[in-house]
C-alpha positions, 0 to 999 in steps of 0.5 A: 400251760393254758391253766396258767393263761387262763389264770393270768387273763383273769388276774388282767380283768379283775384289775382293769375292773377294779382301777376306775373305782380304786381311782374314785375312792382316792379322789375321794379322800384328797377331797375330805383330807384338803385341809391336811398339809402334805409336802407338794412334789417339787418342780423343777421345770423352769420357763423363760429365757435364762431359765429363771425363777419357776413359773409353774402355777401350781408352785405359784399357787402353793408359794403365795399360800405359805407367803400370804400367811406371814407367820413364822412356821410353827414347826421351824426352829425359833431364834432371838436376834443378837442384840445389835441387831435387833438394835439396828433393825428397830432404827431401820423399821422406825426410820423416817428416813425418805430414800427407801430406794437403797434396799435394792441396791443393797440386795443386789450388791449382796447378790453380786458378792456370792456370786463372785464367791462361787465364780472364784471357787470353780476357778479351781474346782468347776464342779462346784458351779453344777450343770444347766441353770444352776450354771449361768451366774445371774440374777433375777428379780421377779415381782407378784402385784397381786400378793405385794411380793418382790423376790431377787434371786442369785444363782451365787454360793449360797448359806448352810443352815449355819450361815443363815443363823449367823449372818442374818441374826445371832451374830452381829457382823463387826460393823453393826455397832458402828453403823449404829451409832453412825446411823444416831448421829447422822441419819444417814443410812446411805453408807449402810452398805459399807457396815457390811449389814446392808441386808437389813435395809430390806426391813425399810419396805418390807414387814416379812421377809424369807431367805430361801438358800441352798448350798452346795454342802447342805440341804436348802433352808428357809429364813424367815422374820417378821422383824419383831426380834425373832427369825426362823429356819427351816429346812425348805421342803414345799419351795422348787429346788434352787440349784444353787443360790438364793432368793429373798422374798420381800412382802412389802408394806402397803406404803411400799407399792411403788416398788411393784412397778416395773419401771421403777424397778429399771430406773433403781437397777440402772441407776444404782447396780448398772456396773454390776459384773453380772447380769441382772435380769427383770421378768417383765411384760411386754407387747406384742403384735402377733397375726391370728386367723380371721373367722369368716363370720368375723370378716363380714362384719367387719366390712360393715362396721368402721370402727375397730379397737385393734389394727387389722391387715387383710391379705389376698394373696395366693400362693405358687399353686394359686390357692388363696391364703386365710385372712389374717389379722394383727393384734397385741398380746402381752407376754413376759420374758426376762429382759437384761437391765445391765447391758453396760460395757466394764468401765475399765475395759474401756478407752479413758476418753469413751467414758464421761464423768458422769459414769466415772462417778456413778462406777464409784458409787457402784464400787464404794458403795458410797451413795451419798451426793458427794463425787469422788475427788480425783480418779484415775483410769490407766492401761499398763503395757510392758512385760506385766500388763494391768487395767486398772482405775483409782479413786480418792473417796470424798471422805475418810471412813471412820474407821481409817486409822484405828487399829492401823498396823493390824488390820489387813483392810484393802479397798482395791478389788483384784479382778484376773482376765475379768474374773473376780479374785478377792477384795481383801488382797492387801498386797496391791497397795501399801498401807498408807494408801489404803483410803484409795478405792478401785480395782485392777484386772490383770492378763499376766496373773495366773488364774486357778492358784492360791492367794498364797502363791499369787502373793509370791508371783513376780508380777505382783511387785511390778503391778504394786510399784506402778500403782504406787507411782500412779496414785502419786500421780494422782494426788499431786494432779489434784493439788495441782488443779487447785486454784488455791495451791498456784503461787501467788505469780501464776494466779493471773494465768490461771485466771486467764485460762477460765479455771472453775472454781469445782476444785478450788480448795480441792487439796484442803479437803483432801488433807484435811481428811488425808493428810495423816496417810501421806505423813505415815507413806514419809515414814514406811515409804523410803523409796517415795519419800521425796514425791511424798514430801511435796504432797505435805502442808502446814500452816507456818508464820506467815501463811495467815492460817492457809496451808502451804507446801515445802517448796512454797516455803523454799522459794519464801526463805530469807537469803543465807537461810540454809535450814528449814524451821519448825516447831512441835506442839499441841495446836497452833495458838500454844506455839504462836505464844511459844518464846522460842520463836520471839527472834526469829519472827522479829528476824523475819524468818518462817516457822513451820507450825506441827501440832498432829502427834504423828508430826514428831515421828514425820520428823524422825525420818523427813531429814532433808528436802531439796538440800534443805536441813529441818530445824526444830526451833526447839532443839539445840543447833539453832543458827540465827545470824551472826552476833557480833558481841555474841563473845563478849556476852558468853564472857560477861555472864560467864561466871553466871552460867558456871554458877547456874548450872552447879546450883541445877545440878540435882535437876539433871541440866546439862548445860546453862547457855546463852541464848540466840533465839530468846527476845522477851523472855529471861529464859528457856529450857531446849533439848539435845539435837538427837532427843526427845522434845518437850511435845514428844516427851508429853506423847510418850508419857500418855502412852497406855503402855509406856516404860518410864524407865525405858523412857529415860533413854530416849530423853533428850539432855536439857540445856538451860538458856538465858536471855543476857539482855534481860533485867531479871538476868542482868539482876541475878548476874550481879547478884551472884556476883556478890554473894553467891552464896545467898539463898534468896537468890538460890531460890530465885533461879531453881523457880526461873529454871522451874518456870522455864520448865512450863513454857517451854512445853516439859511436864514438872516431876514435882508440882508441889514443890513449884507451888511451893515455890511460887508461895514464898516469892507472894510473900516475899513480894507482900512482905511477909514472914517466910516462917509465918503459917496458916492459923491453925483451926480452933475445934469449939466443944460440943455444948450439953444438950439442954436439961428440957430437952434431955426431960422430953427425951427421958419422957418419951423413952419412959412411955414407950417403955411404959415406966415412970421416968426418973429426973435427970439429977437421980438418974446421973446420981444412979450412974456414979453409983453403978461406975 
């Protein structure tokens, strides 16, 4: 037993004896391998109020060293970037354009989704939000003056490797190519948020940029790009452990140095990203007075010397056991700490009367991501109560997007965000609104919805009717205000009162602009909205007869219509001009009545389902039914021309006309082409054939049965009825009406079937006028012969061919004599 002590007591020596120089030789070779790179241990220790981005020195130190370099990793996996967006990086890094400030609203806005993504995932699952920091939704922007280093963290959900390639390079989001060419027209990069690529307006101030990410499903990797078409990825094994999130390193340009500024930074957060959902934090200096004991040596001179650079306070008093206390003294220290940017009560939250209109815009423009100049047109700002409680706020954007109306009944676009008792649920629920007002922008936030289900059970949850059919009534609401405020939409007897009440002239012509970029949505609510289809309807305008060019509403035209007039007129075509030369209006201008003017193609459809309005018919002006007055020798006329008609209409009985008329609506014109009530017009006839799918024999179903109407009171008609009358059988005047009928055809707005023939037509009437031949024809062309070439010329060829050849050329009479003899 003591063999076995006295063994172990050596064995402790000899290590004790052998450290300090084993600790020497390691010291040793980290000072001869410095220059070798090894993997730093990672720190996860984090200071500051939020428990923010790490502020460790020696991650500081080997961070700025990585980032100082700004040369893609060489063990990093290498990619090119797609097309597009090497496209649309090239026009952001060559811009001229002047407000580079856009780039930081864009990365915080982008911070704030993820963000909003991992909050909506731990409604159903809490662990995805982990423990500690990595917990607290926020975001931080810290910046480094000395390495020109600005970086925005999000503790948000977070990109896989996969992730990063894919959204930050390889593939193009869909937006890219039509802010491309948004951007070529306009140069506006303003709306590059709504593309969804605002990211890369990070390259307006920045020549390198890393993506540092981790999610929870992956390791944390590092992007990285130079913007010179090529990116990097890597798996991040020298930065400190995020959690969870990510941050953005921008070394910014040498240009870009006010962006190093803290409070040019608090005027872009305040300014842009104030009505963000989560808090957003600047790790920013700060002054402080703090007390430090005075040195006695320090206090005598000062009570020499007068002037002091730093306040001092003095204190002589003594405490309960009567000792003296030390001398103190006042002085600033400056210290850093997270200071919140964002401290601004939710909009919705609030009272409507709290809130200005200055913030109503400035929320919209956080909403929309529309930073243009332009204010919203109208908004609206309500508390639901009852069994089914909601917050919520509308807005009428100030323009249309451009991509409104393509693919309409296919795309599931929602521009309404549905928040839960202040929690973020989605931005693509497009069961709030219908699809026609799907161009209004806001957000709802219900008390009554359940949180943690599924979108597919909160579609099926009772509630959500009530919520849709209150908004539905409150964007209604909305727009007709707007028309209502509109000095330009008040009748003509109310003008003086309005003036009266001091009206501005901000919204005058309000409801124009807004038709002018919305009107196409209130025309498809009449159509899939039955239930709102009268509200709708007084949210129409067109221009008319009589409206000199101004747009003008149905109840504008009701209150204008002539005494006995019981149907509301219209016309269809394709500009207004064409239908001001129309022949079917010839009457009833000269009558005084109001024709509505509709030239937008989904006009015709309208129609099909707008049937009545305040008990008033529609009427196209175009159709049979037409009533137009009483004629008193209407009878008579029928009977006069009675054997005309008869006549007429066997000769067009290969043309497929109905009938042959007379007609009520015709003053200058001999004659019109109208189509059955229930059918097509001529102008639906046009759209329908254009279509890219179109069935012609489909088509002719839904063809309206076409009805020929003459003018008794006009000479050419007068002519023909007696010519008919002598000799029906004449074929000159067989001729004359299939061109009337042809003719009609064109002005009435149809497309011929067989143009040639028309011409053909139109030919024999020139001659006939001119007196010429019906049978003469086109001289036929006399073919001249082809002349011989000349004997020199064919010499100097011979000539030529024999040099070439080195034989003696032959004259052309023995080499013509030569051929006859071979043939």
């Amino acid at each position: 037993m003591r063999k076995r002590t006295l063994v172990s007591v050596l064995f402790l020596f000899s290590l004790l004896f052998l450290l300090p120089d084993q600790g020497r030789k390691l010291h040793a070779n980290a000072e001869d391998s410095s220059d070798e790179v090894t993997d730093p241990p990672k720190v996860e220790e984090k200071i500051g109020g939020h428990g923010g981005l790490s502020t460790d020195s020696d991650v500081v130190h080997r961070e700025s060293e990585s980032m100082s370099k700004k040369t893609l990793r060489s063990s990093a996996e290498k990619f090119e970037f797609q097309a597009e967006v090497s496209r649309l990086m090239d026009i952001i890094i060559n811009s001229l354009y002047s407000n580079k400030d856009i780039f930081l609203r864009e990365l915080i806005s982008n911070a704030s989704d993820a963000l909003d993504k991992i909050r909506f995932l731990a409604l159903t699952d809490k662990d995805v939000l982990g423990e500690g920091d990595t917990a607290k939704l926020e975001i931080q922007i810290k910046l480094d003056k000395a390495k020109k280093i600005l970086s925005i963290r999000d503790r948000g959900i977070g990109m896989t490797k996969e992730d990063l390639i894919k959204n930050l390079g390889t593939i193009a989001k869909s937006g890219t190519s039509a802010f491309v060419e948004k951007m070529q027209s306009s140069g506006d990069l303003n709306l590059i948020g709504q593309f969804g690529v605002g990211f890369y307006s990070a390259y307006l101030v920045a020549d390198y940029i890393e993506v540092i990410s981790k999610h929870n499903d992956d390791n944390q990797y590092v992007w990285e790009s130079k913007a010179d078409g090529k990116f990097a990825v890597s798996e991040d094994t020298w930065n400190e452990p995020l959690g969870r999130g990510t941050e953005i390193r921008l070394h910014l340009r040498d240009e870009a140095g006010e962006y190093l500024e803290e409070s040019k930074l608090k005027d872009l957060v305040k300014r842009y990203s104030e009505f963000i959902n989560f808090p957003i934090s600047l790790w920013a200096s700060k002054e402080i007075e703090t007390e430090v004991p005075v040195e006695e040596d320090e206090s005598n001179d000062e009570e020499t010397e007068t002037t002091s650079t730093e306040e001092e306070k003095e204190e002589d008093a003594e405490d309960e056991d009567g000792e003296k206390k030390q001398k103190t003294k006042k002085v600033k220290e400056t210290v850093y700490e997270w200071e919140l940017l964002n401290d601004v009560k939710a909009i919705w939250l609030r009272s409507p009367k709290e809130v200005t209109e200055e913030e109503y815009t400035k929320f919209y423009h956080s909403l929309s991501k529309d930073f243009t100049d332009e204010k919203p047109m109208a908004w609206s700002h309500f508390n639901a109560e009852g069994d089914v409680e909601f917050k919520a706020v509308l807005y009428v954007p100030p323009k249309a997007p451009h991509d409104l109306y393509e693919s309409y009944y296919n795309s599931n676009k929602a521009n309404l965000k549905l928040y839960v008792r202040r929690v973020f649920i989605s931005d693509e629920f497009d069961e709030l609104l219908p699809k026609y007002l799907s161009f209004l922008k806001g957000l709802v936030d219900s008390d009554t919805l359940p949180l943690n289900v599924s979108r597919e059970m909160l579609q099926q949850h009772s509630s959500l009717k009530t919520i849709k059919k209150k908004l539905i009534r409150k964007a209604l609401d909305m727009i007709r205000k707007l028309a209502e405020e509109d000095p330009d939409e008040i009748h003509d007897d109310d003008k003086k009162d309005v003036e009266k009440s001091g009206e501005t002239d901000e919204k005058k012509g309000q409801y124009t602009k807004f038709w002018n970029e919305f009107g196409k949505s209130i025309k498809l609510g009449i159509i899939e909205d039955a239930a709102n289809r009268n509200r709708l309807a007084k949210l129409l305008r067109f221009e008319t007869t009589k409206s000199d060019g101004k747009l003008t509403s149905l109840d504008q035209y009701i209150k204008r219509m002539k005494n006995g007039q019981k149907d509301v007129f219209y016309i269809t075509g394709s500009s207004k001009e064409q239908l001001e030369k129309s022949p079917f209006l010839e009457r009833l201008i000269k009558k005084g009545y109001e024709v509505i003017f509709f030239t937008d193609p989904v006009d015709e459809y309208l129609m099909q389902y707008l049937m009545d309005y305040e008990d008033k018919k529609f009427q196209n002006v175009s159709k049979e039914g037409l009533k137009v007055g009483k004629d008193s020798k209407a009878k008579e006329l029928k009977e006069a021309f009675k054997e005309l008609t008869k006549w007429w209409k066997g000769n067009l009985a290969s043309e497929n006309v109905d009938d042959v008329k007379i007609s009520n609506r015709l003053a200058d014109t001999p004659c019109v082409v109208v189509t059955s009530k229930f059918g097509w017009s001529a102008n639906m006839e046009r759209i329908m054939q254009s279509q890219t799918l179109s069935d012609a024999n489909k088509q002719a179903y839904m063809r309206g049965k076409r009805v020929l109407e003459i003018n008794p009171r006009h000479p050419i008609i007068k002519e023909l009825k007696d010519r008919v009358a002598s000799d029906p059988e004449d074929e000159s005047v067989k001729e004359t009406a299939q061109l009337m009928y042809q003719t009609a055809l064109i002005e009435s707005g149809f497309i011929l079937n067989d143009p040639k023939d028309f011409a053909a037509r139109i030919y024999n009437s020139v001659k006939s006028s001119l007196s010429i031949s019906p049978d003469a024809v086109a001289d036929e062309e006399v073919e001249a012969a082809e002349e011989p070439e000349t004997t020199e010329a064919t010499e100097t060829k011979s000539d030529d061919l024999a040099g070439g050849l080195n034989i003696e050329a032959e004259p052309v009479e023995q080499q013509e004599e030569n051929t006859k003899d071979e043939l």
